[in-house]
Legacy VTK file of the C-alpha trace (Angstrom):
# vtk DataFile Version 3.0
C-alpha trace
ASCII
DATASET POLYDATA
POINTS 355 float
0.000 0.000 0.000
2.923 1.912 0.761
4.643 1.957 -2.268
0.553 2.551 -4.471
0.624 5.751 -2.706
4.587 6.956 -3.308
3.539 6.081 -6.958
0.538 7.521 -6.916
2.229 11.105 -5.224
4.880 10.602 -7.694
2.963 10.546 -11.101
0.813 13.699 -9.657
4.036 15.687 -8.864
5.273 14.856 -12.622
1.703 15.608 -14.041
2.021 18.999 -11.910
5.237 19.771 -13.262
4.597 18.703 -16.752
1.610 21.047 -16.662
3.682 24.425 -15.309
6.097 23.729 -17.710
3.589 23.235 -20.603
1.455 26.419 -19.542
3.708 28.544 -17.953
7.023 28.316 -20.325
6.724 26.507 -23.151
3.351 28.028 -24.318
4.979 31.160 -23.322
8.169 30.399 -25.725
6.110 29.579 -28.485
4.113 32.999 -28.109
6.156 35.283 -30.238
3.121 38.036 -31.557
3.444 41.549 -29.893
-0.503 41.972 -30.109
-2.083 39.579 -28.175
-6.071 39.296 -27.093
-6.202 39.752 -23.708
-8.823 35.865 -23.760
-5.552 34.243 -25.025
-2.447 32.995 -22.581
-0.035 36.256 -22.399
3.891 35.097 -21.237
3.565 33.163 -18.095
5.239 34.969 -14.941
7.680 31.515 -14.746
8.809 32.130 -18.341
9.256 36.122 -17.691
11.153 35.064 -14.324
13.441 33.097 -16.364
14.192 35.251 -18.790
14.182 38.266 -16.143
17.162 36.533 -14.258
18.877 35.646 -17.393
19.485 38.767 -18.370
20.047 39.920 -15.314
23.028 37.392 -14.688
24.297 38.129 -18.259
24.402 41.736 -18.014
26.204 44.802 -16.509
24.145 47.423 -14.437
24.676 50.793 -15.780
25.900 49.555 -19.315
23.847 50.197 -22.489
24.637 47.908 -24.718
23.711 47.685 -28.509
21.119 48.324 -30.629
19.697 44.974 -32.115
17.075 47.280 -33.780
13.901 45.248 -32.523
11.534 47.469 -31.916
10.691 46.625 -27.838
6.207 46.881 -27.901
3.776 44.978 -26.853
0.413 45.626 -27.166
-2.740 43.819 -25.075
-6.234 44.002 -26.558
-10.216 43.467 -25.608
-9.095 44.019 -21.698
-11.027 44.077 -19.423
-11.455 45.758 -15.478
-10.706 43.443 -12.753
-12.452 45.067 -9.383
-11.016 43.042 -7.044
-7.652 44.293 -7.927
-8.825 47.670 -7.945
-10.253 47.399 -4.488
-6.984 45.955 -3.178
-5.246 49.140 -5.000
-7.469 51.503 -3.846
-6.993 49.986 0.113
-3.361 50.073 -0.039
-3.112 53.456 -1.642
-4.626 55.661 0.876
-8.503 55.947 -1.227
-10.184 53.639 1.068
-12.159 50.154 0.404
-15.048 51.953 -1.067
-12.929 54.477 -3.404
-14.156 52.750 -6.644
-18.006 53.101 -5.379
-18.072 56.752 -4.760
-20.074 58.944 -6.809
-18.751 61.498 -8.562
-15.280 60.158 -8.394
-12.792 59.314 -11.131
-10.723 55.482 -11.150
-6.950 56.617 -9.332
-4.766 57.832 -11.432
-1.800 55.638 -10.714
-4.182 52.169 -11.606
-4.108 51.478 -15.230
-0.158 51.173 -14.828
-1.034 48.426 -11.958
-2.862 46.945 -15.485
0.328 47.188 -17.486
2.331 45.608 -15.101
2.488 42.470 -16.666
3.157 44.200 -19.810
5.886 46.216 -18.517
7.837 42.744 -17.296
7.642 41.822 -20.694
9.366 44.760 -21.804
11.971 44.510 -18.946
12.639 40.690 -20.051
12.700 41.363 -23.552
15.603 40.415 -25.891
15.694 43.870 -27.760
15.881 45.806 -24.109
19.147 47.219 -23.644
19.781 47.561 -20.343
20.109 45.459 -17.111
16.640 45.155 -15.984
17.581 44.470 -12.737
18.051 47.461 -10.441
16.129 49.772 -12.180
14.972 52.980 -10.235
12.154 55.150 -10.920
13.785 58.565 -11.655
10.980 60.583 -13.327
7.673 60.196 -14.217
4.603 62.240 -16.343
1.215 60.777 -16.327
-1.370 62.144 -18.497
-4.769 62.164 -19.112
-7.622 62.892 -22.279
-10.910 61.176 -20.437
-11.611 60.194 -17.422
-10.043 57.127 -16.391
-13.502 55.234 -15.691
-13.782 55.439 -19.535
-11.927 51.729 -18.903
-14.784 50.207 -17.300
-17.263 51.201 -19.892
-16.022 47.869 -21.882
-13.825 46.188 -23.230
-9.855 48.252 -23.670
-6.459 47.901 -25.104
-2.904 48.334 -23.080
0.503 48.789 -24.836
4.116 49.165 -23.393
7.105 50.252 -25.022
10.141 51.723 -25.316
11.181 55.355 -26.378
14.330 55.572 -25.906
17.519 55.390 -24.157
20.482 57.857 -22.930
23.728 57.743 -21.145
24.305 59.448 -18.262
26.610 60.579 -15.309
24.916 57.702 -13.414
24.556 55.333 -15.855
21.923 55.149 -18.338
17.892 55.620 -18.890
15.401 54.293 -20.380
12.008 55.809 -21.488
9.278 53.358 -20.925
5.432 54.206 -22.438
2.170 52.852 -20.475
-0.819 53.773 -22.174
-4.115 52.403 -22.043
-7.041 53.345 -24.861
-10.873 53.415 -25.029
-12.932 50.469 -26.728
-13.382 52.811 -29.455
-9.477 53.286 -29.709
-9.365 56.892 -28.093
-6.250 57.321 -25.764
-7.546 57.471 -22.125
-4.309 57.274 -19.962
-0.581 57.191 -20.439
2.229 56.840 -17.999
5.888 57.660 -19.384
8.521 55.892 -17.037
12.569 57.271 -16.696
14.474 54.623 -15.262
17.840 54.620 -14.291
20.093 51.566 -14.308
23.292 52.865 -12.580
26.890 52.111 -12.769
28.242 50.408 -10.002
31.622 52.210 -10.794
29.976 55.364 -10.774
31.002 56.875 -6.967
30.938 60.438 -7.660
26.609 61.518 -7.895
27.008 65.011 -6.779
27.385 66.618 -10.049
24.157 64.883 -10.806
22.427 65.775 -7.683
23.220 69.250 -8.642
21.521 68.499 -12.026
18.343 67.689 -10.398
18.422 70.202 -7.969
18.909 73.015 -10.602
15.899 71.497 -12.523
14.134 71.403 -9.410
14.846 74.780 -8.337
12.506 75.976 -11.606
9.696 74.378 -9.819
7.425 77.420 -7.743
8.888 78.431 -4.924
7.050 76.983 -1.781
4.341 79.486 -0.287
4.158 80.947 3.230
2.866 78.284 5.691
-1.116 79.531 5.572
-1.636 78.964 2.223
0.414 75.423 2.068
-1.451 72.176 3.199
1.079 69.579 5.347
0.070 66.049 5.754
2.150 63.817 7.943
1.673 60.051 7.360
3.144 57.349 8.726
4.978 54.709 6.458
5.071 50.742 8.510
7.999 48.754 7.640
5.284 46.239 5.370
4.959 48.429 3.250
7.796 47.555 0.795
6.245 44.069 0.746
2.774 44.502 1.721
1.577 47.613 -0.691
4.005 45.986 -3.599
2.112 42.544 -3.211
-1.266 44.876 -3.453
-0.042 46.640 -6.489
0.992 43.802 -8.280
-1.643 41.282 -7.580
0.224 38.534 -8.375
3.166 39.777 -10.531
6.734 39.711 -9.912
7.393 42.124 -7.628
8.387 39.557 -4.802
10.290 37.294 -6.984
12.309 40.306 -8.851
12.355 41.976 -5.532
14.481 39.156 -3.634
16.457 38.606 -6.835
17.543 42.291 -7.332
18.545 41.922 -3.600
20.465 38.701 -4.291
22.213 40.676 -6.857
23.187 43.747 -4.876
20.574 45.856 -6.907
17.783 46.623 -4.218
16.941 47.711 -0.537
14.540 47.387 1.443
12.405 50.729 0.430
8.590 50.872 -0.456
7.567 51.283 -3.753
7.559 54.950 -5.788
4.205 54.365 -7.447
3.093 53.507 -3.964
4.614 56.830 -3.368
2.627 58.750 -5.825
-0.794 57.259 -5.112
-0.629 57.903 -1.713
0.272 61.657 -2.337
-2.503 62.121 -5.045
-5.194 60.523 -2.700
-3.959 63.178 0.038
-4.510 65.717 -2.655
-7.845 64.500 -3.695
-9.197 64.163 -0.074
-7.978 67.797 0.878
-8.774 69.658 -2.766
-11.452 68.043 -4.441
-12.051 66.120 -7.186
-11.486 68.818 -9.325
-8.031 69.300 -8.719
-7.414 65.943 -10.709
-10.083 65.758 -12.863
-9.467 64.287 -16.490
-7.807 66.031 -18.726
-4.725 66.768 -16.539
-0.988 66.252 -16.858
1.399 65.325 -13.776
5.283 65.559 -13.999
7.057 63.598 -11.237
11.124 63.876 -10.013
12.193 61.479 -7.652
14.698 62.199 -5.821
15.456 59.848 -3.165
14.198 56.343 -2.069
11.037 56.311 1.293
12.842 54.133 3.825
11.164 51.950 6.045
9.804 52.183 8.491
9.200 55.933 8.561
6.743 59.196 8.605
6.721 61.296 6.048
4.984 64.847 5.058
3.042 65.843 2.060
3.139 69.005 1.068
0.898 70.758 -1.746
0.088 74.302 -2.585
-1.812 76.431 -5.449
0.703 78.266 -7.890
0.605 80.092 -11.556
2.752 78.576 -14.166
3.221 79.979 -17.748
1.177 78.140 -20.158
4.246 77.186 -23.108
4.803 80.427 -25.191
1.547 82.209 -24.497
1.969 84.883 -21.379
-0.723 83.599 -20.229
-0.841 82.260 -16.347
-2.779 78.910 -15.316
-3.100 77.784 -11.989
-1.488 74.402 -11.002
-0.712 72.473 -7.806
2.677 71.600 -6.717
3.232 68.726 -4.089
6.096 67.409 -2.615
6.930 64.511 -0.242
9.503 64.951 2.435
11.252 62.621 5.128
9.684 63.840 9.081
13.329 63.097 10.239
15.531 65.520 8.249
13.298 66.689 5.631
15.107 65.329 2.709
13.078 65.812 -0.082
11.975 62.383 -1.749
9.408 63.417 -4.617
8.235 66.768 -5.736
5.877 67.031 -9.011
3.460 69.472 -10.429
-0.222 68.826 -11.227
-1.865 71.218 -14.573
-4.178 71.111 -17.059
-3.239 69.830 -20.590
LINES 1 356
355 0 1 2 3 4 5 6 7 8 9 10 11 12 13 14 15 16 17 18 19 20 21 22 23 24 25 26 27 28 29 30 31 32 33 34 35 36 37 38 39 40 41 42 43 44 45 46 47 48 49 50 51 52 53 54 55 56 57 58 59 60 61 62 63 64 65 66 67 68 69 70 71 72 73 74 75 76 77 78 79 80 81 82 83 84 85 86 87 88 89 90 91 92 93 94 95 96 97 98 99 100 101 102 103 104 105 106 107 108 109 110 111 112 113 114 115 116 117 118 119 120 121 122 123 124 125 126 127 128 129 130 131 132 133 134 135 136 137 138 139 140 141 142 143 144 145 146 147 148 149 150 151 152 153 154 155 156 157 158 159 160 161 162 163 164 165 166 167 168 169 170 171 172 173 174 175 176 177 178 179 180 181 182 183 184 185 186 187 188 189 190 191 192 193 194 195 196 197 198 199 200 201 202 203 204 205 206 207 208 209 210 211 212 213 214 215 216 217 218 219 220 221 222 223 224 225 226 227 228 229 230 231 232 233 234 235 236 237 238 239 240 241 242 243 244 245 246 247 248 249 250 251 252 253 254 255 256 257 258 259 260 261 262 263 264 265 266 267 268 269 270 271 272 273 274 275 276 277 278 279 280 281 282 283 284 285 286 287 288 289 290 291 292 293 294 295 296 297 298 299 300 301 302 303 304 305 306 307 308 309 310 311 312 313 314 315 316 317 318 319 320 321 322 323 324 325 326 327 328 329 330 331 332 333 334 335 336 337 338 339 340 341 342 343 344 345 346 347 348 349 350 351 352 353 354
């Protein structure tokens, strides 16, 4: 009876493995097409694992290597809104369990790139990407908006990542990475452009690009008197690298690329920037209105050091005027900013105007 059952436990541990590696890799190696319908298997999160620590074993941080002119895109289509993922985004980010049944109020901005995560992994792992994907920090970041974002759960929606462009750098180099997410009727809705940094391990000298930042920085408005600025002081638990990036994800890689980076020498132990930024536009939203980021709107992001954690921080945001491009013309915007409670070292600052 003894050896029935180790035979029996046996052939169902094969079958199991036969099946992951049917489904989750070798379907996934035989899908080559950058369009895919989002009712057919996408690249398994195995198979993108794989390939993720592949190249990220193969390959120097920092280096860009050469062109192999394939154009790095892929594009999802006939997608479709998945609430319980939304409700888990909207908990973690700061907009409450009931965000997504409030009247009057538009899907959080930061959301449709939780969509193109999955995408975005398959740019990171992709043969034509030129760059260490391990590593890779969020630098800067625009998000933009034509319709309101709800326009998504009206039916049926496409998703597309790709790649801009890259640059060298004091640091390193960048890459420019495109989220955007359209209407069923093919009207853009949302788009997130991405700067990340993959930096040079024998770079040991990053003042002379601090003071790059800090000069672009210093164009930003300069910050009001105290009555007319709003401070928020939150505090930041030591789960929330893991906790808020398993939220975000729902299901990705974050954990997986997460340790590996770590094993690598390519991460700490910091909580996620787009956590970051969804936490400081739901402090907006609560103490502005709606209005403040209602559709169409354009944000521009600079961060400019990693959150820490366990730790408080304080959200700042104020009204200013900002030229309009050549026209003398002055609109109002919103500047916000993100600081650390201990020494107020400023970790995001970003401006918030109409397109």
């Amino acid at each position: 009876m003894g050896n029935l059952q180790s035979c029996v436990v046996a052939s169902l541990t094969a079958a199991s493995a036969l099946h992951i590696f049917y489904t989750q890799i070798y379907c996934s190696y035989k899908l080559k097409s950058t369009v895919v319908n989002y009712n057919d298997r996408t690249p398994g999160f195995v198979f993108l694992f794989i390939k993720y620590m592949i190249r990220a074993l193969s390959r120097s941080p920092g280096h860009l290597y050469a062109d192999t002119n394939e154009c790095v895109s892929y594009t999802v289509t006939d997608c479709r809104m998945q609430p319980l993922l939304l409700r888990r985004f909207c908990r973690a980010a700061g907009y409450g369990w009931d965000y997504p049944d409030s009247e009057g109020r538009d899907l959080p901005l930061c959301f449709p790139e939780i969509l193109c995560l999955r995408l975005l992994l398959m740019v990171l792992s992709a043969g034509g990407f030129r760059l260490n994907p391990a590593g890779l920090i969020r630098v800067r970041q625009s998000v933009k908006t034509w319709q309101p974002v709800d326009e998504l759960k009206k039916g049926p929606f496409t998703l597309r990542a790709r790649v801009l462009g890259y640059r060298r750098v004091d640091a390193g180099a960048e890459v420019d990475i495109s989220l955007a997410a359209a209407s069923r009727a093919g009207c853009p809705v949302w788009e997130s452009v991405l700067t990340l940094l993959s930096r040079n391990k024998r770079h040991t000298a990053p003042r002379p690009l601090a003071q790059e930042e800090i000069k672009v920085l210093n164009s930003l408005p300069v910050c009001p008197p105290p009555d007319t600025m709003k401070r928020v002081e939150i505090r930041v638990p030591g789960t929330a690298g893991l906790r808020h990036g398993w939220c975000f994800s729902g299901c990705s890689l974050y954990g997986p690329l997460t340790l590996a980076a770590g094993l690598l020498g390519c991460c700490i132990w910091t909580s996620p920037s787009l956590w970051m930024l969804s936490v400081c536009l739901a402090e907006v939203e609560k103490h502005r209105g709606v209005e403040v980021i209602k559709s169409p709107i354009n944000i521009t992001v600079r961060f400019q050091e990693p959150l820490l954690v366990p730790n408080k921080v304080i959200i700042k945001f104020w009204r200013t005027l900002t030229e309009d491009g050549p026209s003398p013309e002055r609109q109002e915007s919103l500047t916000f900013q993100v600081e650390q409670n201990t020494d107020n070292i400023t970790l995001m600052e970003g401006l918030i105007s109409r397109t």
